[in-house]
DRENTI-523976 format. One record per residue (C-alpha): residue in one letter; z, x, y. Coordinates in nm, 2 decimals, padded with zeros to 4 digits. Each point is the difference from the previous one (the first is absolute). Layout:
N
  rest      up    east   north
     a       Z       X       Y
...
//
This chain:
443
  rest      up    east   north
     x   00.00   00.00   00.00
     x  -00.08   00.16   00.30
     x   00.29  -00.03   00.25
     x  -00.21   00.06   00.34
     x  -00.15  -00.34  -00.04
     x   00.34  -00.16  -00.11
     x   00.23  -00.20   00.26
     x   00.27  -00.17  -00.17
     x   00.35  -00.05   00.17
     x   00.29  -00.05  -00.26
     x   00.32  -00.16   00.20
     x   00.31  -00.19  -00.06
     x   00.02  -00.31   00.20
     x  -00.19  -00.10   00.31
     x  -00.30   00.30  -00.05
     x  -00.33   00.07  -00.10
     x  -00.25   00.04  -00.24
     x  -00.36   00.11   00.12
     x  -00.28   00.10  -00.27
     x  -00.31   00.11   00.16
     x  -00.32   00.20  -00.14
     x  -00.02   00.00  -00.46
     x   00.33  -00.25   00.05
     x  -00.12  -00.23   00.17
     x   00.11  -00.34  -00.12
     x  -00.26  -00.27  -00.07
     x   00.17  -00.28   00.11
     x  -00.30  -00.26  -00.09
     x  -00.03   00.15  -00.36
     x   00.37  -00.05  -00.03
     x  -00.02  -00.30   00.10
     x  -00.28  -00.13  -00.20
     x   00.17   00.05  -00.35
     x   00.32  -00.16   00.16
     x  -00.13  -00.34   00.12
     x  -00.21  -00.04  -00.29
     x   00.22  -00.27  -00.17
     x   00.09  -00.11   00.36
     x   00.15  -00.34  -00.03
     x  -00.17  -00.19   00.32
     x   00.33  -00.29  -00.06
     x   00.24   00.27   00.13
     x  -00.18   00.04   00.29
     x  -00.09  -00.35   00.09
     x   00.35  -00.04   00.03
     x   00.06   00.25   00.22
     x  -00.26  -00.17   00.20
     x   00.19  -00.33   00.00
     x   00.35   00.18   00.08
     x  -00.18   00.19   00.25
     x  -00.19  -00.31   00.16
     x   00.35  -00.21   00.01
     x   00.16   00.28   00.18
     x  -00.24  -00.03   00.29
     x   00.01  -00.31   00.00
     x   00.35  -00.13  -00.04
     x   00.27   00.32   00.05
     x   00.21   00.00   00.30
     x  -00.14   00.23   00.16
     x  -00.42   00.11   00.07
     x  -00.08   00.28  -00.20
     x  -00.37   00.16  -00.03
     x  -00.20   00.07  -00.29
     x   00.08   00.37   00.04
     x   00.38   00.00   00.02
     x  -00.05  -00.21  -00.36
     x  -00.26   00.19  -00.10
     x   00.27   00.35   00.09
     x   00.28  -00.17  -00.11
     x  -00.16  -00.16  -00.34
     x  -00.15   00.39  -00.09
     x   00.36   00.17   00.14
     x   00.16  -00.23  -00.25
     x  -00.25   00.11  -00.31
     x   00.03   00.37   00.06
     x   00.36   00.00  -00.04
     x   00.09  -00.15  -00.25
     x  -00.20   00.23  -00.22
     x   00.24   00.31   00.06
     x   00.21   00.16   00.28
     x  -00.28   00.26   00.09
     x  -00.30  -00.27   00.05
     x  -00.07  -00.20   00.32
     x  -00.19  -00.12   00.27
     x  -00.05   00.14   00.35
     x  -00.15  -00.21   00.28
     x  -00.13   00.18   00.23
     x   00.28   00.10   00.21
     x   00.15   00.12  -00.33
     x  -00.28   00.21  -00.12
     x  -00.04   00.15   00.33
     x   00.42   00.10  -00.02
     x  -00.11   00.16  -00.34
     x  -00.23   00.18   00.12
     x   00.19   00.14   00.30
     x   00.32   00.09  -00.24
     x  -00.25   00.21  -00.28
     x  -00.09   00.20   00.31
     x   00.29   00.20  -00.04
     x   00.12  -00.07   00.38
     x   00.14  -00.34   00.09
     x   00.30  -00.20   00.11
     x   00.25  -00.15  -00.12
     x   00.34   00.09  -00.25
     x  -00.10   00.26  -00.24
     x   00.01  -00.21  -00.29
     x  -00.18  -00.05  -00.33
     x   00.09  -00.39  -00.14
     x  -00.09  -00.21  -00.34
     x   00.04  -00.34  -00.06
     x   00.31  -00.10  -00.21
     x   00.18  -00.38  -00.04
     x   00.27   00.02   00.21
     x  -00.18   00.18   00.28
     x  -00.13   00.29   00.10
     x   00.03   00.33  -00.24
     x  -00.04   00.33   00.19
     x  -00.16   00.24  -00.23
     x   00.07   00.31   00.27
     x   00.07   00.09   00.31
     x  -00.22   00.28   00.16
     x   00.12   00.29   00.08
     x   00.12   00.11   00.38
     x  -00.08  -00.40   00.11
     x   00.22  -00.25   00.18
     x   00.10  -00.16  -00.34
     x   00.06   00.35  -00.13
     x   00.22   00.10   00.25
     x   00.19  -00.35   00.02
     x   00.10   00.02  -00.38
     x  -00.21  -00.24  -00.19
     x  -00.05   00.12  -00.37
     x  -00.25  -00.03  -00.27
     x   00.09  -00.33  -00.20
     x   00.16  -00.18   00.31
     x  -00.08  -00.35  -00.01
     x  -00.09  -00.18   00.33
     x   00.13  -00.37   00.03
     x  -00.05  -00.07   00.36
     x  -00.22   00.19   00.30
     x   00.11  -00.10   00.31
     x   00.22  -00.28  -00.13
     x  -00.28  -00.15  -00.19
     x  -00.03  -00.06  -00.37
     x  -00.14   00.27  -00.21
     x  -00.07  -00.20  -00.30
     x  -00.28  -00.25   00.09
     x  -00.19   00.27   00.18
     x  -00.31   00.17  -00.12
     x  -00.04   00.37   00.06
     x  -00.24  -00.04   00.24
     x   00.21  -00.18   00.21
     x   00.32   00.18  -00.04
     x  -00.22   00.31   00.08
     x  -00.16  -00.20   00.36
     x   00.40  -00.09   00.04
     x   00.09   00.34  -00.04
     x  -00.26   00.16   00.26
     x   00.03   00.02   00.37
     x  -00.02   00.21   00.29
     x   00.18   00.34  -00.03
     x   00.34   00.01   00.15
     x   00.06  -00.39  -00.08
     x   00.32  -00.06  -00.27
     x   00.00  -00.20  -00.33
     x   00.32  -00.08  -00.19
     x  -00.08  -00.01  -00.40
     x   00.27  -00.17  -00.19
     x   00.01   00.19  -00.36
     x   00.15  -00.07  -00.35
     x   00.12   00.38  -00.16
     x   00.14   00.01  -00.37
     x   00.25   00.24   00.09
     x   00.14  -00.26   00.32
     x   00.21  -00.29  -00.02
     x  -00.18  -00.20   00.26
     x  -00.33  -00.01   00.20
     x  -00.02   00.29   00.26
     x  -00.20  -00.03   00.34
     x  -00.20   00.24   00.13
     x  -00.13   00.06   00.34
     x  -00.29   00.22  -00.02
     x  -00.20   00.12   00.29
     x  -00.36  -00.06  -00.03
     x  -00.23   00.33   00.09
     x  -00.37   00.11  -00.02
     x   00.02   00.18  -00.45
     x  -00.16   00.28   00.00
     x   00.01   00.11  -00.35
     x   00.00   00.37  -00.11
     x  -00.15   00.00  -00.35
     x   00.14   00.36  -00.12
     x   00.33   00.21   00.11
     x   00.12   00.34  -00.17
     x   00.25   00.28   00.02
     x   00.17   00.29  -00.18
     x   00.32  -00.13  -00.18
     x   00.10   00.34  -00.13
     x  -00.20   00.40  -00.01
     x  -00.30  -00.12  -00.20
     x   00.09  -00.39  -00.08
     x  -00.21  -00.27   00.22
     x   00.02  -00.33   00.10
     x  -00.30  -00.22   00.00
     x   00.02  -00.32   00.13
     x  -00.23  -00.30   00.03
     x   00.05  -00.31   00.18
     x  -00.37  -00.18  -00.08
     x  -00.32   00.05  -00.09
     x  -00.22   00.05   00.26
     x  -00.33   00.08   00.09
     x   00.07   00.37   00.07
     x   00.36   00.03  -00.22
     x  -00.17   00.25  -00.25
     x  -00.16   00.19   00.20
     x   00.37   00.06   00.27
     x   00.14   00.02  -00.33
     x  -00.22   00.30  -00.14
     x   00.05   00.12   00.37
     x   00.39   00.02  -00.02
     x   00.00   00.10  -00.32
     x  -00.22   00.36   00.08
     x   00.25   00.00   00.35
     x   00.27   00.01  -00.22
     x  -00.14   00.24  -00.25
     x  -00.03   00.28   00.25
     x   00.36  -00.05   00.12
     x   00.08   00.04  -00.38
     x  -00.18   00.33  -00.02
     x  -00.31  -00.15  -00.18
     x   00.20  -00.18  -00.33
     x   00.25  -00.28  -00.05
     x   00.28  -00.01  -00.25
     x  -00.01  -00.38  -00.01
     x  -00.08  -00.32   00.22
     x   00.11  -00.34   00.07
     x  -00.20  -00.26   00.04
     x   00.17  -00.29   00.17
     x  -00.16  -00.32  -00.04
     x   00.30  -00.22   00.06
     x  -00.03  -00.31   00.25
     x  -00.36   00.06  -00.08
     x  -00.19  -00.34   00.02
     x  -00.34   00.13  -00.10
     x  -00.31  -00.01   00.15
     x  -00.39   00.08  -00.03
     x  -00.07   00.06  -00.39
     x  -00.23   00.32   00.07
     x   00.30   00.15   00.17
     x   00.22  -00.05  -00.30
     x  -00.24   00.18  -00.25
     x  -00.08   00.29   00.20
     x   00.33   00.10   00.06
     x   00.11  -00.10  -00.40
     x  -00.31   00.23  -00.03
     x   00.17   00.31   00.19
     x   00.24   00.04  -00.24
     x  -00.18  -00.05  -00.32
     x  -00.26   00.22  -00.17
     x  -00.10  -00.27  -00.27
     x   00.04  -00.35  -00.09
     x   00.00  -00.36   00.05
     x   00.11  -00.12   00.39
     x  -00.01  -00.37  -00.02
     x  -00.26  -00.28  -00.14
     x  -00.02  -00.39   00.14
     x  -00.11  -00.26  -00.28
     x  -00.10  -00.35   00.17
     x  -00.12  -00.34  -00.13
     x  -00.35  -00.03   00.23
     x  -00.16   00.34   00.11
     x   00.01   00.39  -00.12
     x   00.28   00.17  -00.14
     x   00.11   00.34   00.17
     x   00.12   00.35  -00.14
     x   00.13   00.30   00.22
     x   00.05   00.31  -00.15
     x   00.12   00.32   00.11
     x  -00.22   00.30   00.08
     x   00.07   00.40  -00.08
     x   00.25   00.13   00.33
     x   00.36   00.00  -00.01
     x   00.12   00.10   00.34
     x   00.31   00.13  -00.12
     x  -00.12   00.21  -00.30
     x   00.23  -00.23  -00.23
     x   00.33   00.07   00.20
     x   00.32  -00.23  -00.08
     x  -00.07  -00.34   00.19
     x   00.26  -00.28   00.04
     x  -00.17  -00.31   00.13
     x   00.31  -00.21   00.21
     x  -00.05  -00.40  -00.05
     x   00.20  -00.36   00.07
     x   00.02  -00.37   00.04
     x  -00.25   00.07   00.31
     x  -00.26   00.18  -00.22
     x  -00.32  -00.21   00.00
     x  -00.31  -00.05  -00.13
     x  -00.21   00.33   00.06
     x   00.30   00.19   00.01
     x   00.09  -00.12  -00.35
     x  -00.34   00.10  -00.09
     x   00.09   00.36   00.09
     x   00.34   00.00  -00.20
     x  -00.16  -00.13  -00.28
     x  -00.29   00.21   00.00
     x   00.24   00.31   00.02
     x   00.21  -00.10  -00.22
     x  -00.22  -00.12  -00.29
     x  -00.17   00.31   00.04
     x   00.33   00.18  -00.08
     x  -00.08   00.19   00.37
     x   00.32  -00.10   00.18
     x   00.38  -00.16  -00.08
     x   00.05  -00.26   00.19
     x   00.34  -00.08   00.15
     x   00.18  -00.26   00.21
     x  -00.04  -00.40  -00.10
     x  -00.24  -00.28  -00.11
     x  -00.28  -00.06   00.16
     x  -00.12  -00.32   00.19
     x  -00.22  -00.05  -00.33
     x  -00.33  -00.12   00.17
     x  -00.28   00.04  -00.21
     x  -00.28  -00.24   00.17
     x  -00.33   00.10   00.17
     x  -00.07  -00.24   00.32
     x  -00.31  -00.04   00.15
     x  -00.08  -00.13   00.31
     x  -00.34  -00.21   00.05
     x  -00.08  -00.08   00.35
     x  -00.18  -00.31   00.08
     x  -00.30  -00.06   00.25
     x   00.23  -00.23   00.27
     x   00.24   00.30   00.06
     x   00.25  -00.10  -00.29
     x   00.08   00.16  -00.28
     x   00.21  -00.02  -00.35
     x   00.19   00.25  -00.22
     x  -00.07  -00.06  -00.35
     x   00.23   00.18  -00.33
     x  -00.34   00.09  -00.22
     x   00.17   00.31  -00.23
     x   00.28   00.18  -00.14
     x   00.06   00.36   00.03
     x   00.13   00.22  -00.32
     x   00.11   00.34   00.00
     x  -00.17   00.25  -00.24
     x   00.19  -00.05  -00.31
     x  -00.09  -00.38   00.04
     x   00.32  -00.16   00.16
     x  -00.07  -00.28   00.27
     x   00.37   00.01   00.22
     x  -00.11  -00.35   00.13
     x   00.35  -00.15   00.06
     x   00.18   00.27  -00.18
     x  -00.04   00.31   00.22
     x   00.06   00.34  -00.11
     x   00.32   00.17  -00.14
     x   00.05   00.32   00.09
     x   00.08   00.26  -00.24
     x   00.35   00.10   00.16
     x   00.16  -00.24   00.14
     x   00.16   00.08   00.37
     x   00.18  -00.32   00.21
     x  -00.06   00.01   00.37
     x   00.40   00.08   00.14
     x   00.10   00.06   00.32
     x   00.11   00.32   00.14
     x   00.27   00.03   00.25
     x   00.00   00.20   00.22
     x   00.31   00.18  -00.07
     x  -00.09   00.00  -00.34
     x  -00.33   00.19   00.09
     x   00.20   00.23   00.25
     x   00.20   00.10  -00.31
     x  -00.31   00.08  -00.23
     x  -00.11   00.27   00.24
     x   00.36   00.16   00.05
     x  -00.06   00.29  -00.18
     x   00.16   00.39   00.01
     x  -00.08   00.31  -00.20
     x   00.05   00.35   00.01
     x  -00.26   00.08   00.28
     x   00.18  -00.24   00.23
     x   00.32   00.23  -00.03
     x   00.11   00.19   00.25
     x  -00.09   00.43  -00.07
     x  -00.19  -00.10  -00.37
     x  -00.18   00.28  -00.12
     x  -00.38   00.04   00.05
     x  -00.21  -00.06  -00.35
     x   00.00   00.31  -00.28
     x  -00.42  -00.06  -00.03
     x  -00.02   00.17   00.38
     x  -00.32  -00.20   00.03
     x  -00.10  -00.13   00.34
     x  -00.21  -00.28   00.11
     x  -00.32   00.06   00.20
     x  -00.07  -00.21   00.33
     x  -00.27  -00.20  -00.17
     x   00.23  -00.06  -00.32
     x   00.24  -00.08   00.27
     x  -00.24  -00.22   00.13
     x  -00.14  -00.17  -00.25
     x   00.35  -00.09  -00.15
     x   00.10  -00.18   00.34
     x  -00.32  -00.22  -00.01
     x   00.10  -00.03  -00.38
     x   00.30  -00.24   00.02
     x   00.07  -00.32   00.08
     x   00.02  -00.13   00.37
     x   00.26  -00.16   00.19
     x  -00.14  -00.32  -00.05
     x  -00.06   00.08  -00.38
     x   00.36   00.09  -00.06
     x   00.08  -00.32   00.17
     x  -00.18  -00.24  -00.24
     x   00.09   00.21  -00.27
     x   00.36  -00.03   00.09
     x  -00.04  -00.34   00.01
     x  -00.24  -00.13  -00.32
     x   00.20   00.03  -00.33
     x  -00.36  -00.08  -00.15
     x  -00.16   00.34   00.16
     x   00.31   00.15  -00.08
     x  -00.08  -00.05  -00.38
     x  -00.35   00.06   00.04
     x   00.07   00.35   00.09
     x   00.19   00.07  -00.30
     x  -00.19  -00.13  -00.19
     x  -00.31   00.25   00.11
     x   00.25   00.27   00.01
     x   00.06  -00.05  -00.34
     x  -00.35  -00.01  -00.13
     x  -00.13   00.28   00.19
     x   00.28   00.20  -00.16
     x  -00.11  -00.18  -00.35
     x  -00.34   00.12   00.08
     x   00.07   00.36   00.08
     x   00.17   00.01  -00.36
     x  -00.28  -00.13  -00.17
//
């Protein structure tokens, strides 16, 4: 399958799907083989309902609000993930898979009592105000959650930047419903972040799929390499809070890490089946990779951790993931509308779909908060070079300025310590690399 020609946008929630080029879908064909036992009663009556509607309800309603409302209606109720835009909607989609746009910083899905946020996006209002993968909205601004679709919560939700919203949430772990202001801001969305966390051990993290994330990613990663003096002794790759994104994005950067093997395949009713496999080109020459996931791992992020992790390339640490294993396409229609229609499930190589299930991660790490006095005491440390008059070292070895150098640029920054000091998670990750690059250096 050749990936330049390939659009395809794999989100939790209130996102989208484009195919374009050898993917594009034939809606006509489609819908050919689907109406052919079309029974023309059902839709006489809808005709009848319709026509007393007009002519009878309280209120005058035209035939396109029935027409909206009738199709809205149909969508939905086949699963959380299809629906259908009018064309304010559609054109809010398309602003929001820009990458820039306003609003909370928030990825949703449609669940019975409300609202389900699948993740918060890093560094964005609803980041910084505390809401968590999992959270369950039940009122936005007061009003009821549970009758909305997420089109509408999402128009709700939007507004000019600067403007508050107060989001009333259910959270397993509270006794009663919390509200939440949040500020609403212009998102820009920074698809790939990365550090040092220790002398030779990186930090890799991913927030979506983008247009350009393997390419910033493959750009950080060479950064990084020369500040490690040309090698790594292990990398994390941190796909937590992750919602997804375009599917392109998700195999090429499954495909940096691989050398071999199976990526992902879809498998659909109507249309052609697709298979992604990985080509020769590991960028880390096969060093020890932990892949970080959670609750707020979606979609083409789970088709990452599976990839890697079927393929025996990574151990994957953390919690279950979101467990969404659809494909969504979206099919525009000639009067500026459009609908997002579920046509295939994903599978991972060895043949797994994680539809509703998610992923399990091979160790199992629980997010826990850090205090900060807790944190101050992890890096309270003395040893014999902190005394006062210790003796200089036996080897009489002595560090050039560029060794020097090179060491400095070589550890972890301020800000790296910081996060380090404050995610158990990362914590574990580490030792975990630690311990298989030592593993692998005794092999």
């Amino acid at each position: 399958m050749n990936l330049k020609k390939t659009r395809v946008i794999l989100l939790a929630g209130m996102t989208a799907v484009f195919v374009a080029g050898v993917m594009a879908w034939n809606p006509s064909q489609g819908y050919q083989q689907a109406t052919a036992a079309t029974d023309y009663r059902q839709l006489d009556k809808f005709a009848q309902i319709m026509d007393a509607i007009k002519r009878t309800y309280v209120e005058d309603k035209t035939d396109e609000e029935l027409i909206d409302g009738a199709l809205a209606g149909m969508l939905s109720n086949l699963d959380p993930h299809s629906n259908y835009m009018n064309k304010d909607m559609y054109k809010q989609m398309q602003v929001e898979t820009s990458g820039e746009f306003g609003g909370l910083g928030i990825e949703i899905a449609s669940a019975e009592a409300g609202i389900r946020i699948v993740s918060p996006i890093e560094d964005t209002p609803a980041d910084r105000a505390g809401i968590l993968a999992g959270d369950l909205i039940v009122k936005i601004d007061g009003q009821l959650a549970k009758d909305m679709s997420l089109p509408e919560a999402v128009k709700l939700m939007r507004g000019k930047p600067g403007e508050p919203i107060v989001l009333t949430i259910f959270r397993k772990t509270e006794n009663r419903p919390l509200e939440i202001k949040i500020v609403r801001a212009v998102i820009h969305v920074k698809s790939v972040k990365s550090g040092i966390l220790a002398p030779g051990y990186v930090w890799l993290r991913v927030t979506q799929f983008q247009e350009q994330s393997s390419k910033e990613l493959s750009e950080q990663l060479n950064k990084l390499k020369k500040e490690a003096g040309g090698s790594f002794k292990g990398a994390v790759l941190d796909l937590r809070n992750n919602p997804g994104g375009l599917l392109d994005q998700a195999v090429e950067i499954s495909d940096m890490f691989l050398d071999e093997g199976g990526i992902v395949s879809t498998k659909s009713r109507v249309g052609r089946n697709m298979n992604f496999d990985a080509k020769y080109g590991d960028v880390l020459n096969g060093t020890a990779l932990v892949v970080l996931i959670n609750n707020g791992s979606a979609s083409a992020s789970e088709i990452v951790a599976g990839a890697l992790q079927d393929n025996k390339r990574a151990v994957l640490m953390g919690t279950k993931s979101f467990g969404k294993g659809s494909v969504q396409r979206i099919i525009p229609l000639p009067d500026g509308t459009a609908f997002k229609l579920t046509t295939s499930l994903y599978y991972t190589p060895s043949g797994r779909s994680i539809q509703a299930t998610g992923i399990e991660p091979d160790i199992e790490v629980p997010w826990v908060a850090v205090t900060k006095t807790a944190a101050e005491k992890n890096t309270l440390r003395i040893s014999e070079s902190d005394l006062k008059g210790h003796l200089a070292n036996g080897n009489g070895k002595k560090e050039t300025k560029e060794q020097t150098k090179n060491k400095v640029k070589n550890t972890a920054s301020k800000k790296m310590k910081n996060r380090l000091n404050k995610d158990v998670q990362l914590q574990r990750a580490l030792d975990v690399l630690k311990a298989m690059h030592v593993m692998q250096g005794r092999s």
